[in-house]
C-alpha positions as CSV (number, residue, x, y, z in Angstrom):
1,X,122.7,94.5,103.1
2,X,120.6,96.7,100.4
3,X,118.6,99.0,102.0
4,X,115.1,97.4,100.3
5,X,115.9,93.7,101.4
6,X,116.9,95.1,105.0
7,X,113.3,96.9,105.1
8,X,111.3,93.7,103.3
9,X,112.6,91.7,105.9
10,X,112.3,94.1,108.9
11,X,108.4,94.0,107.7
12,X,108.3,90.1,107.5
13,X,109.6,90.0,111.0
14,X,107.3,92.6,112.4
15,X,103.8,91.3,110.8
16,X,104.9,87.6,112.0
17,X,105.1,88.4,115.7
18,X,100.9,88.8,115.2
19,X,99.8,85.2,115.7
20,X,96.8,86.0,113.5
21,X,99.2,86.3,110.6
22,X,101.1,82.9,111.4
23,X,97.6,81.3,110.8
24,X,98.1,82.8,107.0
25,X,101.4,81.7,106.4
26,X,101.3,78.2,104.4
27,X,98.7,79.8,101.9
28,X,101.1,82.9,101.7
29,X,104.1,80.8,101.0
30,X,102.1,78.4,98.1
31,X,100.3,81.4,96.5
32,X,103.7,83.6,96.4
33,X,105.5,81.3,95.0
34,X,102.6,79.6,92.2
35,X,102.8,83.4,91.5
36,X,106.5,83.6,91.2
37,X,106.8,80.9,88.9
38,X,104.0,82.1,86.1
39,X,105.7,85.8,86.7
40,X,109.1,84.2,86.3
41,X,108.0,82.1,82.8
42,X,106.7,84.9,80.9
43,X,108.6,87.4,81.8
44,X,111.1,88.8,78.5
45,X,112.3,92.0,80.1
46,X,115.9,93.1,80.3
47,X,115.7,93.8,84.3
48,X,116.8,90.6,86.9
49,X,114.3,89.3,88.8
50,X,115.1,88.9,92.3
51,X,113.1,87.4,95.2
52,X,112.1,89.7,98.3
53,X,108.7,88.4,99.3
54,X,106.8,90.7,101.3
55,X,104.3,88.9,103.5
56,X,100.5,89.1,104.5
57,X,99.1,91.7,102.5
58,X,96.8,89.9,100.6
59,X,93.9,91.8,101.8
60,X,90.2,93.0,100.9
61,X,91.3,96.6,102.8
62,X,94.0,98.6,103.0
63,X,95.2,98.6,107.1
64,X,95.7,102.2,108.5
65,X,95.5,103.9,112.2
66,X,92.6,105.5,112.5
67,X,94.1,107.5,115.4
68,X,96.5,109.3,113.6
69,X,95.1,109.3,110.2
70,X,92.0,111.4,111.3
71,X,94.2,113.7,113.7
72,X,96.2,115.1,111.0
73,X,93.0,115.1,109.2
74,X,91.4,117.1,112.0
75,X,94.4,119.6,113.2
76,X,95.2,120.5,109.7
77,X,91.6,121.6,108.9
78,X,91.1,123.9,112.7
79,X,94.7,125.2,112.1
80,X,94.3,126.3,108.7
81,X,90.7,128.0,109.6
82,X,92.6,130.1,111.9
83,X,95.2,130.8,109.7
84,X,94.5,134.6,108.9
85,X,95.5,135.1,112.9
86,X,99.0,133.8,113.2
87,X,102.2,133.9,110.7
88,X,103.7,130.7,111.9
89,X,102.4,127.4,113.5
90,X,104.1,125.8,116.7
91,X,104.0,122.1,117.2
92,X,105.2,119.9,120.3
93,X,106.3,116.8,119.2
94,X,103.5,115.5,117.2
95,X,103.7,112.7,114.3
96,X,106.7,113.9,111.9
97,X,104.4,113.0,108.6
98,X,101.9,115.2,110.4
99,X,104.0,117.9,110.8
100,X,106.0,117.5,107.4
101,X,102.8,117.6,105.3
102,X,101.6,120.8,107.5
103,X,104.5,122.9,106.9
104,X,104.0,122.4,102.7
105,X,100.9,125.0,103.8
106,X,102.2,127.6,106.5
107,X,106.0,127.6,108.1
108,X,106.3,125.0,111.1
109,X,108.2,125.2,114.6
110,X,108.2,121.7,115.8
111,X,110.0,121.2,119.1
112,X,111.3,117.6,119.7
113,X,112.6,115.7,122.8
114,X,114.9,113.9,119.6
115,X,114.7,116.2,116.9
116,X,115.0,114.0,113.9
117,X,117.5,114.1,111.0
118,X,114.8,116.1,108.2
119,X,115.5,119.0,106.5
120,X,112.6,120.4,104.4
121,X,111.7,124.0,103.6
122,X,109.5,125.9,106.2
123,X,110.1,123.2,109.2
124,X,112.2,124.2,111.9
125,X,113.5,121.8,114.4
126,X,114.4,122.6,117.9
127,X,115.4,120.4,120.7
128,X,113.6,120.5,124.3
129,X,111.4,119.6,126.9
130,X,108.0,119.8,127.1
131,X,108.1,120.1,130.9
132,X,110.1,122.9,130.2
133,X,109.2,124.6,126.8
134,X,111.7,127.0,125.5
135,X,108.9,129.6,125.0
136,X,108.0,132.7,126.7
137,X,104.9,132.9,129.0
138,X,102.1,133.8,126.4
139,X,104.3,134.3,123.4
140,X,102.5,131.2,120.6
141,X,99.6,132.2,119.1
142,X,98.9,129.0,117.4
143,X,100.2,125.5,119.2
144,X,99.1,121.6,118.6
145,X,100.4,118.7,120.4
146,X,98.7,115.5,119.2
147,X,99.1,111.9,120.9
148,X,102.0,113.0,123.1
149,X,100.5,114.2,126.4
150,X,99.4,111.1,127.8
151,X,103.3,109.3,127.4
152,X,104.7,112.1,129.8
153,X,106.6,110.8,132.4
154,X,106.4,107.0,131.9
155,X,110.4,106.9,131.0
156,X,109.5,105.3,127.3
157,X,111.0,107.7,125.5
158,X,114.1,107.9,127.8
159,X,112.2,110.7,129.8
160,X,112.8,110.5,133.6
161,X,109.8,109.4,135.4
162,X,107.6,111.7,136.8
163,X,104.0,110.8,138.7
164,X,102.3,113.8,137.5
165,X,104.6,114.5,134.4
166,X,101.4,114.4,131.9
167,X,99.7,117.2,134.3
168,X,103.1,118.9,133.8
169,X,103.2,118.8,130.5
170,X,99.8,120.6,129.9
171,X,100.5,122.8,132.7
172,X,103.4,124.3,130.3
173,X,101.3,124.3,127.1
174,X,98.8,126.7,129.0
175,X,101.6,128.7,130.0
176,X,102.8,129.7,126.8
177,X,99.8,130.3,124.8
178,X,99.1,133.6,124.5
179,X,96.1,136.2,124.8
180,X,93.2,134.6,121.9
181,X,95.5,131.8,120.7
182,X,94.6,128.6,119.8
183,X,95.8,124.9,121.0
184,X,94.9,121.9,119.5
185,X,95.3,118.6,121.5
186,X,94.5,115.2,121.4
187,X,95.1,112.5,123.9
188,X,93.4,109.2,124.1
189,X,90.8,109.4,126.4
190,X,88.0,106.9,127.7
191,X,88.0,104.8,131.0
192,X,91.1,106.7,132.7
193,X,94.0,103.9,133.4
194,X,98.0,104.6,133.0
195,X,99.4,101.4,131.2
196,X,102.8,101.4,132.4
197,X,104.8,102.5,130.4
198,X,102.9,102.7,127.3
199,X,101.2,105.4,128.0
200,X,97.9,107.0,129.6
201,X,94.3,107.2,128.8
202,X,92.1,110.0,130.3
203,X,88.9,110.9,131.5
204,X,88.2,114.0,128.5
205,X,86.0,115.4,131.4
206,X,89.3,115.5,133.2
207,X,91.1,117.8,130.7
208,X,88.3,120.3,129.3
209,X,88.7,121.1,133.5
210,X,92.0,121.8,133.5
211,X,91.4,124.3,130.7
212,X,88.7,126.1,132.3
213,X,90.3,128.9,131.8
214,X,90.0,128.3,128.5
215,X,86.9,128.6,125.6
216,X,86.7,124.9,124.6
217,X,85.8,125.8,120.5
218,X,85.4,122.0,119.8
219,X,85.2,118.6,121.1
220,X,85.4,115.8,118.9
221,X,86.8,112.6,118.7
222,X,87.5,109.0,116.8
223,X,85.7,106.2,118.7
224,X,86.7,103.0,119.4
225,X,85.2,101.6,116.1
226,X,88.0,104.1,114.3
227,X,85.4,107.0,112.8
228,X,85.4,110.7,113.5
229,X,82.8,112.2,115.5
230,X,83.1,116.2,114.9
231,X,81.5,118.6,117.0
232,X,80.4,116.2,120.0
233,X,78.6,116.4,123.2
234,X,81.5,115.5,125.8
235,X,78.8,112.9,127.4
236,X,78.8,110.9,123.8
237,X,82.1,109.9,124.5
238,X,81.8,108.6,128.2
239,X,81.6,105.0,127.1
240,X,84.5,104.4,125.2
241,X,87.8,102.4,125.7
242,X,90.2,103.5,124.0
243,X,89.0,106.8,122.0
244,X,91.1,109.8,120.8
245,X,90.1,113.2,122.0
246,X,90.4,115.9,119.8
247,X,90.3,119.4,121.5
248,X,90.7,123.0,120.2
249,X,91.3,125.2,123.2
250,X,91.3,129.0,122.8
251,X,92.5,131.5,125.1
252,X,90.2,134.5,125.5
């Protein structure tokens, strides 16, 4: 099947399984196809028409994750302020379009429990475990790991389970930063649950703690309405649900 009606169809599917959608689908099928027969009538070009109806986006605003969006948003401006102090950026498995973008700036080490297929200039892939980081005790002078911590040791991914494999996992990002470098994190944080096997939402007084011996340069975070709070009081984020901690952690 071509490649564009496979993905039109893979993006019906996916947007029909939200019942608030279904609700929308008569009017989508009478508008898209009033439209398709004006389109069809006065159109004189020499290319064929063919039908591949993409469904529920009629909409007054674009839909985006706020969570990920302002993350890259956030890592890219603290990493690139500390750029002067570091030749090359480390990453632990954070969002790929993150990671792409960032390495069009400054060369990128991204490791990855399934390194994808992706080849671009200045990115280098390398396969491991972020309970066991193939990095020397203080060797990374600059190291971010964004919305990843908090699926340790759930087995989503494939990983084995492991009770405390989040604890772990941070456990080995302190061990490898070294002497006045810098790690950026984010994790969702608010009231702390694990949601089996989804993944885990923690108390942010929880993890500034377990980098105490750590200078904690910056809280902020995206609350639960989606917007960025930069520079925040740790106590302005006790009342969320599901927020997204952003942390810069330096090593002094």
């Amino acid at each position: 099947m071509n490649r564009i009606f496979l993905s039109g169809i893979l993006k019906n599917i996916q947007a029909s399984v939200d019942p608030r959608n279904l609700i929308k689908l008569p009017h989508e099928l009478i508008s898209f196809w009033k439209s398709w027969r004006i389109y069809k009538k006065g159109y004189s070009g020499s290319y064929p028409i063919k039908i591949l109806h993409i469904l529920y986006e009629e909409s007054q605003k674009s839909t985006f994750d706020p969570h990920y969006v302002l993350q890259a948003y956030w890592a890219t401006q603290r990493i690139m302020n500390n750029h002067a102090s570091f030749p090359i950026h480390v990453d632990i498995s954070s969002n790929l379009s993150f990671i792409v973008q960032l390495s069009a700036i400054i060369p990128v080490i991204q490791m990855e429990f399934r390194p994808p297929a992706i080849k671009v200039p200045y990115l280098y892939k390398i396969s491991g475990n972020i309970l066991s980081l193939p990095f020397a005790d203080k060797s990374i002078q600059s190291l971010s790991c964004l919305h990843v911590i908090e699926h340790i040791g759930l087995g989503r991914y494939g990983d084995p389970l492991d009770f405390k494999g989040n604890w772990k996992a941070l456990a080995e990002t302190k061990r490898v930063i070294s002497k006045n470098g810098n790690f950026f994190l984010s994790v969702p944080i608010g009231r702390p649950n694990i949601f089996f096997n989804a993944g885990c939402v923690f108390d942010a007084k929880d993890i500034i703690e377990f980098f105490q011996e750590f200078k904690l340069v910056e809280f902020s975070f995206v609350d639960d309405s989606g917007c960025l709070i930069e520079f925040a009081d740790i106590k302005s984020a006790q009342y969320m649900k599901y927020a997204l901690g952003l942390f810069h952690f330096k090593l002094i």
